[in-house]
C-alpha positions as CSV (number, residue, x, y, z in Angstrom):
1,X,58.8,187.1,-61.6
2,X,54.9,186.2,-62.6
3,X,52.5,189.1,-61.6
4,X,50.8,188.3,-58.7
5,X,47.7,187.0,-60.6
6,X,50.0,184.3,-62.7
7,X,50.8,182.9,-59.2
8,X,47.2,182.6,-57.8
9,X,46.1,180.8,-60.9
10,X,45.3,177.2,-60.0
11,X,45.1,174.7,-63.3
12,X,41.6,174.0,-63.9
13,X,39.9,170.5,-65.1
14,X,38.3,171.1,-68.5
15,X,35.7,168.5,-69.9
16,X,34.4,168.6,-73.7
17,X,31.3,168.4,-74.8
18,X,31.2,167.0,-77.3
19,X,34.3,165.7,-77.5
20,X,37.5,166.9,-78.6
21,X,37.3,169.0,-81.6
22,X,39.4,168.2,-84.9
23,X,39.6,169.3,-88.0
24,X,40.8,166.9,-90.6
25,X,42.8,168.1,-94.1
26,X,43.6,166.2,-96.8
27,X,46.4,168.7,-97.2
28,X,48.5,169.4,-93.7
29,X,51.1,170.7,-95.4
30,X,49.0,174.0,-96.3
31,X,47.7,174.2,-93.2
32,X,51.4,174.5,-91.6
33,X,51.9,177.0,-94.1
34,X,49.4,179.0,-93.0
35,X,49.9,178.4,-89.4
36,X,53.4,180.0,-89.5
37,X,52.0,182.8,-91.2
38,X,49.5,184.2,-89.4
39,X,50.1,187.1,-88.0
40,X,50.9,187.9,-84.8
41,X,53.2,190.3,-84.3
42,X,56.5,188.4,-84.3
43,X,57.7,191.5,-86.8
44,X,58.3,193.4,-84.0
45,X,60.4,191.6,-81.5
46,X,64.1,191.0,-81.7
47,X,64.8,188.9,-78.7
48,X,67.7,190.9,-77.7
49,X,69.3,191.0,-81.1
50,X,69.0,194.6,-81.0
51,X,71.1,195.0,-78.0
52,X,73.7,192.5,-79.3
53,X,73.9,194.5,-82.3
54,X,74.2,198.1,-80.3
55,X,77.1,196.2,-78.0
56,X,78.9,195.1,-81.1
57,X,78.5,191.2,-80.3
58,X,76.8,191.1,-83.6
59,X,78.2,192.8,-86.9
60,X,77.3,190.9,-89.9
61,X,75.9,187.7,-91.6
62,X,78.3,185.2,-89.7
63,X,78.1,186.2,-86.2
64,X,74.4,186.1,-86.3
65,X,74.2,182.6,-87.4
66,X,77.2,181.9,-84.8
67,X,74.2,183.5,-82.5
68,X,71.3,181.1,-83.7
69,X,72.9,178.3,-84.5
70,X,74.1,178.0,-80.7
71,X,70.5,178.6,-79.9
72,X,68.6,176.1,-81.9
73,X,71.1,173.6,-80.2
74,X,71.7,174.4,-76.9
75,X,69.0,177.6,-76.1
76,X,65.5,178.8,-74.9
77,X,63.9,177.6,-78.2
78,X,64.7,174.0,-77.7
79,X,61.9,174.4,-74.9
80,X,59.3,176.4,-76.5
81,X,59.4,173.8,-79.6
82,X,59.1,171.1,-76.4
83,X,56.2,172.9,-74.9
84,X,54.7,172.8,-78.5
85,X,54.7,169.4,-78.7
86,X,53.4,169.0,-75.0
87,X,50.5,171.0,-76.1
88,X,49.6,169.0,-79.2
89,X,50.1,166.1,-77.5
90,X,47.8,167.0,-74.5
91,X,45.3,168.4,-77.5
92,X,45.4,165.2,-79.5
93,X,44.4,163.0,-75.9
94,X,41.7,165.1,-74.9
95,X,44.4,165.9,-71.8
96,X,43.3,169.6,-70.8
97,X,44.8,170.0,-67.6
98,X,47.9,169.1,-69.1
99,X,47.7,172.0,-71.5
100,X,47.0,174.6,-68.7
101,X,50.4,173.3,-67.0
102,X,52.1,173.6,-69.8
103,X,51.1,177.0,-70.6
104,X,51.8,177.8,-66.7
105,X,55.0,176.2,-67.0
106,X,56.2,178.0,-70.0
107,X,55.6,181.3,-68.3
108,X,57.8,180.9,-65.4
109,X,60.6,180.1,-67.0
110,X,60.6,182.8,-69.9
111,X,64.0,184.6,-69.1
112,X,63.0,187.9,-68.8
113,X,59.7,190.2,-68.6
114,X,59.9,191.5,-72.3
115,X,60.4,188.1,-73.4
116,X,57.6,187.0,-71.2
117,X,55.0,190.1,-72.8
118,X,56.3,188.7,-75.9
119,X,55.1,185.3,-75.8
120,X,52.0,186.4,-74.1
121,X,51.2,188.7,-76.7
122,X,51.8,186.5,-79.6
123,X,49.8,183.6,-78.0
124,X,47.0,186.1,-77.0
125,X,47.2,187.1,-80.7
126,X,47.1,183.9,-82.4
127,X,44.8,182.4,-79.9
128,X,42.5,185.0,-81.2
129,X,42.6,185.1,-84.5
130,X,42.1,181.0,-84.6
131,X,39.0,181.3,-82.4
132,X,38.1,183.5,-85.0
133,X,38.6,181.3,-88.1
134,X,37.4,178.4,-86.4
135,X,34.8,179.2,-83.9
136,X,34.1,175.5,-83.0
137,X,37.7,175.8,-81.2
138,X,36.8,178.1,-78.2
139,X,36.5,175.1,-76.2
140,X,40.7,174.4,-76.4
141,X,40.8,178.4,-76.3
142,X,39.2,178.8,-72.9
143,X,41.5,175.5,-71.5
144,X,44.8,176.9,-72.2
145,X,44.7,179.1,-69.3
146,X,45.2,183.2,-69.4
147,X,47.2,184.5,-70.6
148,X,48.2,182.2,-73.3
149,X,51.6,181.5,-74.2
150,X,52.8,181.5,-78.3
151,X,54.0,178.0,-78.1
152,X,50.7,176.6,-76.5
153,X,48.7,178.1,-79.2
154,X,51.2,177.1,-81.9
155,X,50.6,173.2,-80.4
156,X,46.7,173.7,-80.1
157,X,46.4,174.3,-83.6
158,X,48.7,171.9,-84.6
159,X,46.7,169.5,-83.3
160,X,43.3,170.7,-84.1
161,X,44.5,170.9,-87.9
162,X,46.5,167.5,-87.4
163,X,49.7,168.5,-88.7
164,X,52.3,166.3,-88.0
165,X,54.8,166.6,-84.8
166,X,57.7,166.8,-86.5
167,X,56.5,168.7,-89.1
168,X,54.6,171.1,-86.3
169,X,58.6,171.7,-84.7
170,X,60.4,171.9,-88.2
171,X,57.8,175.1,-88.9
172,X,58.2,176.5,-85.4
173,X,62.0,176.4,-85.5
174,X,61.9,177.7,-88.6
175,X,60.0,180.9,-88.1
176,X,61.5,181.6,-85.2
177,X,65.0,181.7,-86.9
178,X,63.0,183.4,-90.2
179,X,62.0,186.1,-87.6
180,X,65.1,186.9,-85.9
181,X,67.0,186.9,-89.6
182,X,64.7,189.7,-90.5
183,X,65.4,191.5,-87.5
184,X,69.3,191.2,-88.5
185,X,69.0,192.4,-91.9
186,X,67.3,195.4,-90.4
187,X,69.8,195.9,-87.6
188,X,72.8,195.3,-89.0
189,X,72.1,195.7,-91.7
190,X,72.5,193.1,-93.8
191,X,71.2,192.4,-97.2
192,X,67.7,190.2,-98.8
193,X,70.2,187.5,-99.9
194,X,72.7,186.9,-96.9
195,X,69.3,186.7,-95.0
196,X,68.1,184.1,-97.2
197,X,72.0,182.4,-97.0
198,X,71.9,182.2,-93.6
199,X,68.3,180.7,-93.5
200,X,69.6,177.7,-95.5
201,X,72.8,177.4,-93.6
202,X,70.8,176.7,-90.9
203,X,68.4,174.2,-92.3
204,X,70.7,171.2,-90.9
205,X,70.7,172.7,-87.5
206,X,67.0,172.9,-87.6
207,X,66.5,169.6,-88.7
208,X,68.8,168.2,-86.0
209,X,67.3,170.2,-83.1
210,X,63.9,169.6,-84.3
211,X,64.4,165.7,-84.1
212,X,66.4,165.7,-80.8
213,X,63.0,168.0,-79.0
214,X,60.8,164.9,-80.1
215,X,62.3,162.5,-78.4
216,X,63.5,164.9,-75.6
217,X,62.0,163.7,-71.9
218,X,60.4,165.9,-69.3
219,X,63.1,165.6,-67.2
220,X,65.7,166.2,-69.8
221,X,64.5,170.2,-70.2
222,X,67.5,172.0,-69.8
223,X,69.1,175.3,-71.8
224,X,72.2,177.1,-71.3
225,X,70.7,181.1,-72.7
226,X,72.1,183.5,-70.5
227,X,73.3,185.3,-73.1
228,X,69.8,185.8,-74.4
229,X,68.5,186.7,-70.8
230,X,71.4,189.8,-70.5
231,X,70.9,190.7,-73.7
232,X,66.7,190.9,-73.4
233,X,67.2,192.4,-69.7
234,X,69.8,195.1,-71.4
235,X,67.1,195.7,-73.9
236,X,64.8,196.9,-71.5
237,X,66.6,200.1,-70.6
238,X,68.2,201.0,-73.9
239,X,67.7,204.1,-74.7
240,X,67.1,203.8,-78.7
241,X,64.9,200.8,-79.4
242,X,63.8,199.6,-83.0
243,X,61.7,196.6,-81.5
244,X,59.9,195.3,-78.7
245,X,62.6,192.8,-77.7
């Protein structure tokens, strides 16, 4: 459930002056670079791998790709990289109500409290660290709302740094599944270059989630990750934790 001062938030209008900030690049491509490297934190979250590796549901290179594969195409992360490109979107239109109900949004339907602190800290993080490379952004800050989910900030700086949509979803999806790799080859354990296998076996699945989220509808959101929701509520009580998730 959202704490009880999530629930008495009420979306806000935003207006900026002057208007919307952007900064242009001749080089995007750097720019997504850096934007999913900054850091944030994601190092220390597993998103219930850990438990799935305690219960035995995952024991080596192939069962966790068997794991993210099914969730780039049918879990939770197909509607994170959807909020991300509702954010940029409502960034790039000057739409900042929009953004705040995204970032609302996203927070109820996070599957579990850890998973919830987890996108909260990440967004809190990176929201953060941008208003402190580009001050001229606090504006966008302020309008996401508080607290701040990862995939809203991910979108807002997308946007202000006008990387490209797709592009923006390719990197998110991406780290995401670069995160939860490393967590594997920790947990496992696996080795540097099964981790880096099973990163490129999954470059096709990637590439087809990431171009059915942008042309995915509103009223098409839908996920089927109740494995990850017992596995992240699991990891809340075990007793012998690595990670945060």
């Amino acid at each position: 459930m959202l704490s009880v001062e999530l629930r008495k938030c009420v979306v806000k209008k935003f207006s900026l002056s002057p208007p919307l900030p952007i900064s242009p690049s001749p080089y995007p491509l750097l720019r997504l670079l850096q934007l999913t490297a900054l850091p944030v934190g994601a190092y220390s979250y597993s998103e219930g791998i850990e438990t799935l590796v305690e219960l035995g549901k995952i024991v080596d290179r192939q069962s966790l790709e068997h794991w993210l594969d099914r969730e780039l195409r049918y879990g939770a992360i197909r509607l994170e990289a959807a909020v991300v490109l509702r954010a940029t979107n409502s960034v790039r239109i000057g739409d900042l109500e929009s953004l705040a109900y995204w970032n609302y949004w996203l927070s109820a339907a996070r599957e579990s409290e850890e998973l919830r602190q987890q996108s909260w800290q990440m967004g809190y993080s990176l929201l953060q660290l941008i208003e402190d490379m580009e001050p001229e952004i606090a504006s966008l800050v302020q309008a996401c709302g508080y607290p701040g989910n990862y995939a809203i900030a991910f979108g807002l700086i997308a946007a202000y740094w006008q990387i490209d949509p797709l592009e923006a979803i390719l990197g998110y999806l991406h780290g995401w599944a670069l995160n939860l790799i490393n967590a594997g080859v920790k947990l496992i354990p696996l080795g540097q270059t099964a981790g880096q296998q099973l990163l490129l076996n999954l470059h096709p699945t990637i590439i087809q989630a990431a171009r059915e989220i942008l042309t995915l509808k509103d009223d098409e959101f839908s996920s089927c990750s109740w494995g990850l929701s017992l596995a992240s509520m699991a990891h809340e009580v075990q007793y012998t934790r690595l990670f945060r998730s």
